[in-house]
KEKE-3310 file (N, C-alpha, C; in steps of 0.2 Angstrom, whole numbers, plus 5000, padded with zeros to 4 digits):
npx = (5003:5003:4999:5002:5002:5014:5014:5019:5011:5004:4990:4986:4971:4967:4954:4943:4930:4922:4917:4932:4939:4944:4956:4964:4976:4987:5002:5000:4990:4975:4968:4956:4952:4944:4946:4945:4952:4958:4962:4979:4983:4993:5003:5010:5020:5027:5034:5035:5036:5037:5026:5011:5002:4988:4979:4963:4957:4965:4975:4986:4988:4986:4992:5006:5022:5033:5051:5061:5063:5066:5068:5054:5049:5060:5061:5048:5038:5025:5011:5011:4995:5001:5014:5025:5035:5047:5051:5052:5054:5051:5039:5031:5018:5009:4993:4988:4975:4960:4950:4944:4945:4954:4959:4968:4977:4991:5000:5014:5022:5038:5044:5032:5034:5046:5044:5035:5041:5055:5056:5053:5062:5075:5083:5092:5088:5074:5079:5084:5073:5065:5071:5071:5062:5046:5037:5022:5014:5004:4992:4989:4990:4988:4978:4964:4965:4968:4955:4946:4955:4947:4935:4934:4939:4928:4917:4919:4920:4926:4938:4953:4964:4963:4962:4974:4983:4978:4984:4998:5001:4999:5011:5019:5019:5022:5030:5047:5059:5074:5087:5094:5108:5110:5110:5120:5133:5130:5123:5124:5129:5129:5145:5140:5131:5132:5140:5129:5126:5131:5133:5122:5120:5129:5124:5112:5117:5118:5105:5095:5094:5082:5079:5073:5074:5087:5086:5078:5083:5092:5085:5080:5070:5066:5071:5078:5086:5094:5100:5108:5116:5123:5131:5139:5146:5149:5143:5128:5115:5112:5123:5133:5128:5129:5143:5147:5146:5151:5161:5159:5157:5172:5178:5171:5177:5192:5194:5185:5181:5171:5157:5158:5146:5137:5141:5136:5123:5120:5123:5115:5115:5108:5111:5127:5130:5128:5132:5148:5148:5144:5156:5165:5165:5167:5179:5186:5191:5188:5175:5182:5194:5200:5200:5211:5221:5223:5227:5238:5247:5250:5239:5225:5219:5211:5201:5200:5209)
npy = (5249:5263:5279:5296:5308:5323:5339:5354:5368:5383:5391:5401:5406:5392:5385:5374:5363:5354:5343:5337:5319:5305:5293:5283:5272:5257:5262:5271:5289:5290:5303:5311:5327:5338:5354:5372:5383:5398:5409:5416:5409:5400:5387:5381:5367:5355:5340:5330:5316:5304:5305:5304:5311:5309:5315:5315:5323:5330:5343:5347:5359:5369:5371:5373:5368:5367:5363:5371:5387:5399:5409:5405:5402:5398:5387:5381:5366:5359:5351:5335:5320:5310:5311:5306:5310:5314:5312:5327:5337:5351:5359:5370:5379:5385:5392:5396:5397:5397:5385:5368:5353:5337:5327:5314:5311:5304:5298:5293:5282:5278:5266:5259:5259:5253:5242:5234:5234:5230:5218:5211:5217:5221:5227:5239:5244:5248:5257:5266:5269:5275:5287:5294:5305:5304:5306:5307:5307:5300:5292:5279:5266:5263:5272:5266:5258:5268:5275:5264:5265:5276:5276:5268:5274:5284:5277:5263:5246:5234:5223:5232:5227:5227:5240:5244:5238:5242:5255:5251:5243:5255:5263:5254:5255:5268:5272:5276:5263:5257:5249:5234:5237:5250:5251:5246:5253:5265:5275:5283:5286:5271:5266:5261:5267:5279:5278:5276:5286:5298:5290:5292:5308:5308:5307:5313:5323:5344:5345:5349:5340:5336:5337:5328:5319:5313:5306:5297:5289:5283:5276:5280:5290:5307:5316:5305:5305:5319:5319:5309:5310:5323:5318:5310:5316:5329:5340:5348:5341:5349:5356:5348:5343:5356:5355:5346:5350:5363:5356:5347:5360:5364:5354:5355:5367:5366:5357:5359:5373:5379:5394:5401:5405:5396:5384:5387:5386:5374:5367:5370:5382:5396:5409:5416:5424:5419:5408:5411:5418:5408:5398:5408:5409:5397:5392:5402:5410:5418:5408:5411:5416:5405:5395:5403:5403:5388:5385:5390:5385:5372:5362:5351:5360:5368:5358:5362:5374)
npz = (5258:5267:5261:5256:5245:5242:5237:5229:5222:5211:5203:5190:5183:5179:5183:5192:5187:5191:5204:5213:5212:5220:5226:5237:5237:5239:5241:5232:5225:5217:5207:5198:5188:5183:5174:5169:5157:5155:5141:5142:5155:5169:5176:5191:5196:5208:5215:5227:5226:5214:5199:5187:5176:5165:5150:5145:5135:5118:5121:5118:5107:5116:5128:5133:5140:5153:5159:5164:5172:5168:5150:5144:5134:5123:5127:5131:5126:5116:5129:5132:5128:5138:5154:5163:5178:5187:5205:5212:5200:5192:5185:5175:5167:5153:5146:5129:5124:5127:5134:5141:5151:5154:5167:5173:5189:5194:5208:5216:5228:5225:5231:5226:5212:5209:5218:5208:5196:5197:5199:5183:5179:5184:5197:5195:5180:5185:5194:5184:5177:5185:5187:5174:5166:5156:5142:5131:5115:5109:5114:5113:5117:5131:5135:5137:5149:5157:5157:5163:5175:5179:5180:5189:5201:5201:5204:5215:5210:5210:5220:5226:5221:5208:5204:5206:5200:5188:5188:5188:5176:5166:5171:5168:5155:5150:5155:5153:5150:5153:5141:5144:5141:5142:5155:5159:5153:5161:5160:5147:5130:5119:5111:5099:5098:5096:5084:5075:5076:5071:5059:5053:5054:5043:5033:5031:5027:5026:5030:5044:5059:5071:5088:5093:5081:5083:5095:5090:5081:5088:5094:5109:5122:5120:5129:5138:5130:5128:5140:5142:5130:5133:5147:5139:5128:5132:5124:5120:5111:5100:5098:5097:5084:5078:5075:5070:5058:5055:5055:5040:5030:5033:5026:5012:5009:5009:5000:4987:4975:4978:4982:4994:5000:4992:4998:5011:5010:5005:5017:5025:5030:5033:5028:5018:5028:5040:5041:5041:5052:5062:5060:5062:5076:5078:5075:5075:5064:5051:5036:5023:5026:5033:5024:5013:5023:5022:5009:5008:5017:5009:5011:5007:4994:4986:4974:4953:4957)
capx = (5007:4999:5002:5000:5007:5017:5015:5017:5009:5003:4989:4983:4967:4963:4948:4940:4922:4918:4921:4938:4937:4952:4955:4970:4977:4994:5008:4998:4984:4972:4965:4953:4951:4940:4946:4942:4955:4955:4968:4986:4982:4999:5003:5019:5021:5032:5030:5040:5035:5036:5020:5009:4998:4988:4974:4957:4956:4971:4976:4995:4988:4982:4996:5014:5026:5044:5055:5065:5058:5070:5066:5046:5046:5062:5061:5043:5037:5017:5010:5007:4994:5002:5017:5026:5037:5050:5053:5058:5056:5047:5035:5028:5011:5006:4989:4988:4967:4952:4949:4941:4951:4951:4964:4969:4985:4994:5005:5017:5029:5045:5044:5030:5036:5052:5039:5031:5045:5060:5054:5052:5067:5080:5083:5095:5083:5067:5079:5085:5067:5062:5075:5069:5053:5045:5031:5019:5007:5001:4993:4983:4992:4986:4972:4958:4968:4967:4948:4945:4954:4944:4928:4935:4941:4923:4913:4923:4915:4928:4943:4959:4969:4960:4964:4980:4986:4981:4990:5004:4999:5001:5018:5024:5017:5022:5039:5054:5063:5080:5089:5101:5114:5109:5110:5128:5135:5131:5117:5130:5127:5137:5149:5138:5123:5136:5142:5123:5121:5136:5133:5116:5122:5132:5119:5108:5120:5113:5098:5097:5090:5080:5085:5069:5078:5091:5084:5074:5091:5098:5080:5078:5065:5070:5073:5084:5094:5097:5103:5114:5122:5127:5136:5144:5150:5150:5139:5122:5116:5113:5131:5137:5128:5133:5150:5149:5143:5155:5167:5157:5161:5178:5179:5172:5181:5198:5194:5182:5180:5163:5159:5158:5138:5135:5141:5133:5117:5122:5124:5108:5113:5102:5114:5130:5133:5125:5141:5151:5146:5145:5160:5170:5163:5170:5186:5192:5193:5179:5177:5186:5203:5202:5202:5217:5227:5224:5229:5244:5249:5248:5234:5220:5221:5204:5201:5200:5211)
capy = (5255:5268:5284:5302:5312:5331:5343:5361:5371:5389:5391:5407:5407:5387:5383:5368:5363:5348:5341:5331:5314:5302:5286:5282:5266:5252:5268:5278:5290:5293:5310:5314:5332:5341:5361:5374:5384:5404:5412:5416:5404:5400:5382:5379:5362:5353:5334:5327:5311:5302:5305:5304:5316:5311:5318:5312:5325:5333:5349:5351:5365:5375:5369:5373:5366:5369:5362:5377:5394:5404:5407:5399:5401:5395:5379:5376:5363:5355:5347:5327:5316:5308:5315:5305:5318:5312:5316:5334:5340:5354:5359:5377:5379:5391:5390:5397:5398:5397:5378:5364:5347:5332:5323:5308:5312:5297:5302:5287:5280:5277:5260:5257:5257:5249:5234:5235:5236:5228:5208:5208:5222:5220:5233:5242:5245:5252:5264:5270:5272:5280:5294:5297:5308:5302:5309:5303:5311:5295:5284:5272:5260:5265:5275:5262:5256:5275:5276:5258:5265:5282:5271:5261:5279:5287:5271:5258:5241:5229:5224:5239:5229:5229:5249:5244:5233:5247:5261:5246:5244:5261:5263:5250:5258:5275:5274:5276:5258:5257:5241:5231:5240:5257:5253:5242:5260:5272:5282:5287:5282:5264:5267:5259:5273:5285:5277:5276:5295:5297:5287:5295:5315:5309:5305:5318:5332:5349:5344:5349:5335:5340:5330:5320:5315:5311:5302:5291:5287:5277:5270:5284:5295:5313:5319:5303:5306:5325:5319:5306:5311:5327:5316:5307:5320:5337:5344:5348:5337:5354:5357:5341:5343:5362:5355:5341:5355:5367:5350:5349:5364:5365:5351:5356:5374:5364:5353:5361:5379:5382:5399:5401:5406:5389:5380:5387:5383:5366:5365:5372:5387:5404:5411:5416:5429:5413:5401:5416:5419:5401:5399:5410:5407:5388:5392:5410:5414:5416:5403:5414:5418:5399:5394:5405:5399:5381:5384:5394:5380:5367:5356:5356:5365:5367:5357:5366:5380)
capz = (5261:5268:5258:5253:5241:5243:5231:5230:5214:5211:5197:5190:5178:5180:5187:5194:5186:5196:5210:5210:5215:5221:5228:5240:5236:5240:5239:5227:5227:5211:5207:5192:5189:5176:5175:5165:5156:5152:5139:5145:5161:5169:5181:5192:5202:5211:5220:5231:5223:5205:5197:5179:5172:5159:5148:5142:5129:5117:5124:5114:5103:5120:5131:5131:5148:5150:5165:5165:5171:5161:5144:5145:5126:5121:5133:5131:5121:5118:5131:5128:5132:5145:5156:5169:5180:5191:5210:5213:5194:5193:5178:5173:5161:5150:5142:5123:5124:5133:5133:5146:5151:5159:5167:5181:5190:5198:5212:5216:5231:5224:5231:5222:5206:5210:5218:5204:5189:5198:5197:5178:5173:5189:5202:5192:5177:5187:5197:5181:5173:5189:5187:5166:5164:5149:5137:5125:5113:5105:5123:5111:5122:5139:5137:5136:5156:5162:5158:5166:5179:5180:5181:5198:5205:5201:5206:5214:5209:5212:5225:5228:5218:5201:5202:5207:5194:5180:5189:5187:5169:5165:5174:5161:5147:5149:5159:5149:5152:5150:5142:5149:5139:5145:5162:5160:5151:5166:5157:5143:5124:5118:5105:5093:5096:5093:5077:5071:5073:5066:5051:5052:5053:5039:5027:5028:5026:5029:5035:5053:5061:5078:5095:5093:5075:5085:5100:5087:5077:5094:5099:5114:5121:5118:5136:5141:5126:5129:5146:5142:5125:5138:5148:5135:5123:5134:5122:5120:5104:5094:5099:5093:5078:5075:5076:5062:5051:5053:5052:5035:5030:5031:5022:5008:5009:5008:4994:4981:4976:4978:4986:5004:4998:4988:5006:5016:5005:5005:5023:5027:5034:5031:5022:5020:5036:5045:5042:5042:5059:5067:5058:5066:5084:5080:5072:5076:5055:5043:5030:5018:5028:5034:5016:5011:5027:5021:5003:5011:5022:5004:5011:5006:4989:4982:4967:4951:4957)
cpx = (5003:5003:5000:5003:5010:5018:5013:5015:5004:4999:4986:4978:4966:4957:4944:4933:4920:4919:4928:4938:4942:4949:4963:4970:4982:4999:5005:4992:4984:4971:4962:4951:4948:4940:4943:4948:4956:4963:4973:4987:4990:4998:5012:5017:5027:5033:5037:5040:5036:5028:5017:5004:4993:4981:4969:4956:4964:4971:4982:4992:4986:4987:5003:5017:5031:5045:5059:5061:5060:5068:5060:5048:5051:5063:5056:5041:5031:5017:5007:5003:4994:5012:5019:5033:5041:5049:5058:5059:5049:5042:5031:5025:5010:5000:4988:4980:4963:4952:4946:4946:4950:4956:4965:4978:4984:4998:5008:5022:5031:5045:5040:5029:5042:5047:5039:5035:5050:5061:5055:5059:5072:5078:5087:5091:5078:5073:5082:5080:5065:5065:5073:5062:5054:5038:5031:5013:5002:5000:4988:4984:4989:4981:4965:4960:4967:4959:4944:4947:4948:4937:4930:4936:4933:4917:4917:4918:4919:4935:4949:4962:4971:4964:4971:4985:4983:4982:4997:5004:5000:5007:5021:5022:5019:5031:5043:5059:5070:5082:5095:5107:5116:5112:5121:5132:5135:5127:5123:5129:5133:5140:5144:5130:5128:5138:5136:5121:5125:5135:5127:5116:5125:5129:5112:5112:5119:5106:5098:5091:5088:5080:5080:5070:5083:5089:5082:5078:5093:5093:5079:5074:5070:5072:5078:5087:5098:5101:5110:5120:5125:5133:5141:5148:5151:5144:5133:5119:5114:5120:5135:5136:5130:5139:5151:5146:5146:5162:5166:5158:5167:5179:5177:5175:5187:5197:5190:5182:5174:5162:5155:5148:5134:5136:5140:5126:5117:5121:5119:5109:5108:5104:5122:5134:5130:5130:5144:5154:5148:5153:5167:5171:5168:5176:5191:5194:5186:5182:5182:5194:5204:5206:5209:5223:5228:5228:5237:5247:5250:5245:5228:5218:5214:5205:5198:5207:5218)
cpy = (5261:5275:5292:5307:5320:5333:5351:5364:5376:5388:5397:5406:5401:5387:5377:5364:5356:5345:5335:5325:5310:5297:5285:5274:5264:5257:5271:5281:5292:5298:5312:5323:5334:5350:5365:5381:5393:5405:5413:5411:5401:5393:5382:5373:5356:5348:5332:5320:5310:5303:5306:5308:5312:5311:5315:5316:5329:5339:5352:5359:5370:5374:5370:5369:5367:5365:5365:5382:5400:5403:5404:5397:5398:5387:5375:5373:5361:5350:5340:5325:5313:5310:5309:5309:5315:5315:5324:5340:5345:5353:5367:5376:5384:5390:5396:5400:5396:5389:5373:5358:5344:5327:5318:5312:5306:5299:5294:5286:5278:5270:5255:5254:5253:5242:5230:5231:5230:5220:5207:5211:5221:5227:5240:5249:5252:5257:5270:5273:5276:5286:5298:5298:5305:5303:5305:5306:5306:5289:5282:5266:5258:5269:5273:5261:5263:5277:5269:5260:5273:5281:5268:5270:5283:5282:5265:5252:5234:5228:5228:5236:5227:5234:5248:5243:5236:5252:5256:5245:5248:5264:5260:5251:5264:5278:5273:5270:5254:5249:5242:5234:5248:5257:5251:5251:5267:5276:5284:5283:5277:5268:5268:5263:5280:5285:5278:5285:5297:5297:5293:5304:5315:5309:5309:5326:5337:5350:5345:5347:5341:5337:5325:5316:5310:5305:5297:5287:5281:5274:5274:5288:5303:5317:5313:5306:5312:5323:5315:5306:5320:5324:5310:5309:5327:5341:5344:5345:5343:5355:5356:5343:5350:5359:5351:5345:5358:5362:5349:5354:5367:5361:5353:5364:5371:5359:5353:5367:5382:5388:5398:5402:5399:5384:5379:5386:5377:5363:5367:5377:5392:5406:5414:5419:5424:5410:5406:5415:5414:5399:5398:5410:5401:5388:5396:5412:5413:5411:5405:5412:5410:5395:5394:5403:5391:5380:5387:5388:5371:5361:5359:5359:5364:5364:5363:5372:5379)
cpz = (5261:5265:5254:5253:5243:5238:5232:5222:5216:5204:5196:5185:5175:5185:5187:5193:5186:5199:5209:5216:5215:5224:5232:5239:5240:5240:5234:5231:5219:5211:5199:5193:5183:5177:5169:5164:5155:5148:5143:5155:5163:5175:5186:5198:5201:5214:5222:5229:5215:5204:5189:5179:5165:5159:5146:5136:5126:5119:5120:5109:5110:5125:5132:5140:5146:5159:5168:5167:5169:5156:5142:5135:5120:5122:5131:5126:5122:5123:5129:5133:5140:5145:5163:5170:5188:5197:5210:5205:5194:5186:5179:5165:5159:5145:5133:5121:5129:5133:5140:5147:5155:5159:5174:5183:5196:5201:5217:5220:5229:5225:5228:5216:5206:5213:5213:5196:5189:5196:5190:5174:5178:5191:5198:5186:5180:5191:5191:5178:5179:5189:5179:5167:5157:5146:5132:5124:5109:5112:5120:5115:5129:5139:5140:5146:5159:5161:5161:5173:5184:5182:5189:5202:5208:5207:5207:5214:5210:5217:5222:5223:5210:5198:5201:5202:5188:5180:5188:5180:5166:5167:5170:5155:5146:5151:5151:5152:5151:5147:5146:5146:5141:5152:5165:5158:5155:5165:5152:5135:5125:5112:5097:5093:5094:5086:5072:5072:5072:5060:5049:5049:5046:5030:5026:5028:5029:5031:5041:5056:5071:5081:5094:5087:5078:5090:5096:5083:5082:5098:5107:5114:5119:5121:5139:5136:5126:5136:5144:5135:5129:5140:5145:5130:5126:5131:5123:5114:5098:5093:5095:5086:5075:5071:5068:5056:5049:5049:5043:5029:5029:5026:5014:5004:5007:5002:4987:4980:4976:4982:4993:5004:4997:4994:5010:5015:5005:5009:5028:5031:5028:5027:5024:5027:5040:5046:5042:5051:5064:5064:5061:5075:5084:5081:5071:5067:5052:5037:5026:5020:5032:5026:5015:5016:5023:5014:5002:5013:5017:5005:5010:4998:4988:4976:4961:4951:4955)
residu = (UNK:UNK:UNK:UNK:UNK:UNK:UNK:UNK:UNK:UNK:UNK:UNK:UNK:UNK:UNK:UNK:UNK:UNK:UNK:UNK:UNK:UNK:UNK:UNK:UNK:UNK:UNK:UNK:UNK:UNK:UNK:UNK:UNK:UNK:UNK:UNK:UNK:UNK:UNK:UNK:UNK:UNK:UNK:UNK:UNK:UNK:UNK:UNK:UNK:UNK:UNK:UNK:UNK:UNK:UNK:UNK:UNK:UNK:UNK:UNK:UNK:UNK:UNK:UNK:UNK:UNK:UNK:UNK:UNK:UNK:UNK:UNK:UNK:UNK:UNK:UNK:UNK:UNK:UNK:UNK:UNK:UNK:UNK:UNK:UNK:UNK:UNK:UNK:UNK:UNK:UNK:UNK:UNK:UNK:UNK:UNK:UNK:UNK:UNK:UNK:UNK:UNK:UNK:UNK:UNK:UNK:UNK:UNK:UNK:UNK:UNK:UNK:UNK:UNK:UNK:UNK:UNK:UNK:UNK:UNK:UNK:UNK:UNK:UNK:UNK:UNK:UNK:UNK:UNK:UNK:UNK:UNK:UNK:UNK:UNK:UNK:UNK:UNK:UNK:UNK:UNK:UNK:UNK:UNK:UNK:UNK:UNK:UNK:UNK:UNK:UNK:UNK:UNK:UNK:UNK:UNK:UNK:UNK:UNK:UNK:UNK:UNK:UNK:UNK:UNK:UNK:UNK:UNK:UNK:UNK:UNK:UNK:UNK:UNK:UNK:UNK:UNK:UNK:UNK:UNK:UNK:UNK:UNK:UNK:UNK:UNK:UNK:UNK:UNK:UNK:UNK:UNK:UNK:UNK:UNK:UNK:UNK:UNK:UNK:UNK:UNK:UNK:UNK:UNK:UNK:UNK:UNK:UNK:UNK:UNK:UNK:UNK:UNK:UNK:UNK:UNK:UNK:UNK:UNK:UNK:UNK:UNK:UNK:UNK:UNK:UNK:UNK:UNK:UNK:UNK:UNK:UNK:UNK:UNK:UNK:UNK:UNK:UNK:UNK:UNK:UNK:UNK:UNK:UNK:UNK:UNK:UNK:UNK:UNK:UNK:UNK:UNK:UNK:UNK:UNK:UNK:UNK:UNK:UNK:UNK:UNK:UNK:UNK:UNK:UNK:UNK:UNK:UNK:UNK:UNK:UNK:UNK:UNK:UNK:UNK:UNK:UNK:UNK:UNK:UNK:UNK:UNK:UNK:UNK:UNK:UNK:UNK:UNK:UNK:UNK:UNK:UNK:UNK:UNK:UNK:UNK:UNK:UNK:UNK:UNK:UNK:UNK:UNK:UNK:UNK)
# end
């Protein structure tokens, strides 16, 4: 399949220090590039195609990305290793220091990977994994195949579909691949990934678990799962778990008399005026005047009192 990629992208204070070298392949096109980075350095791009990114050396301390371009510094998070980056999803870069870098970027017909995917996992599957971007800062798995193929890019040495077959190899190392339970579900957790983060939220108390806590709880990456515990509870998974804190919370306001301080200490907020606060957002009364309602209302009683 004869093919070449679309992509728009804007870079302000990368620069180019060698010449970049590619390879058009069966629905792909290779591209190694070696830039050179300077402080607050900024990226924005955009492909019309599915496509991977990944690095030859670590960059995450110098790196930041977000997929949002509101808020860069709330959104963005370190860049990994390797990066595959759906059709149509953007991405915007901030660099942190001065640095140098060296990457392959795979830019990939859609058919290709469904070619490629669908025979071993079904159709279903691959057009679900082609819809999940997916990150990876540990690619001891694929690395050795991405500098195997950097080698046939630079100097080809044997037939198209060598190169081929470890841009295929790296597609299946790197994709996010859903099981068969995923895909029967709609994108939406089972019952029984809910009940495990459930059990889970419930067992580490005031701990406030972070979404890749979460995500690793139910066996997911940590961008499908923010996607699909969305459309499975409404919320956002901080949301949710606000919500089972403040649930927490009352709980122990309606049934011990510990004070509203010791509580909120317990439940990991900051401090008092922190529960106070979320509190009341949740539940329209501060802890206190919830309290006294409940002990008004003879449920509830605090023990002791």
């Amino acid at each position: 399949m004869r093919f070449w990629h679309r992509m728009s992208w804007k870079t302000d204070g990368i620069t180019v220090s060698a010449p970049v070298q590619w390879r058009q392949l069966d629905g792909m096109v290779t591209v190694l590039w070696e830039a050179e980075s300077r402080a607050g350095a900024s990226g924005y791009y955009l492909a019309d195609d599915p496509r991977i990114m990944l690095f030859f050396n670590d960059v995450s301390q110098n790196v930041r990305i977000s997929n949002r371009s509101d808020d860069f510094t709330r959104n963005a998070r370190a860049m990994p290793r390797a990066v595959y980056v759906p059709a149509g999803m953007p991405m915007w870069t901030t660099s942190r220091s001065a640095h140098r870098f060296s990457h392959l970027n795979l830019h990939l017909h859609k058919d290709t990977i469904l070619r490629y995917l669908a025979p071993s996992i079904g159709s279903a599957s691959a057009q679900a994994a082609l819809r999940r971007p997916a990150e990876l800062h540990d690619i001891a798995g694929i690395e050795m195949l991405a500098r195997l193929l950097a080698n046939e890019i630079r100097s080809p040495t044997r037939h198209a579909v060598y190169a081929e077959s470890l841009v295929g190899s790296i597609v299946a190392g790197l994709l996010d691949i859903p099981a068969e339970e995923d895909v029967r579900t709609g994108g939406r957790l089972t019952q029984a990934q809910m009940n495990k983060l459930v059990g889970h939220a419930e067992k580490v108390g005031g701990y406030r678990m972070s979404v890749a806590d979460m995500a690793a709880t139910v066996g997911l990456s940590e961008s499908w799962f923010s996607s699909v515990f969305k459309k499975t509870t409404g919320q956002t998974p901080l949301q949710w778990q606000l919500g089972k804190r403040i649930g927490q919370a009352k709980q122990l306001l309606g049934t011990s008399d510990l004070p509203v301080a010791s509580i909120a200490a317990q439940l990991g907020f900051s401090d008092q005026a922190h529960l106070t606060k979320v509190f009341r957002h949740v539940e329209g009364e501060t802890p206190a005047a919830w309290r006294r309602l409940q002990q008004i209302s003879g449920s509830g009683t605090p023990a002791g009192a």
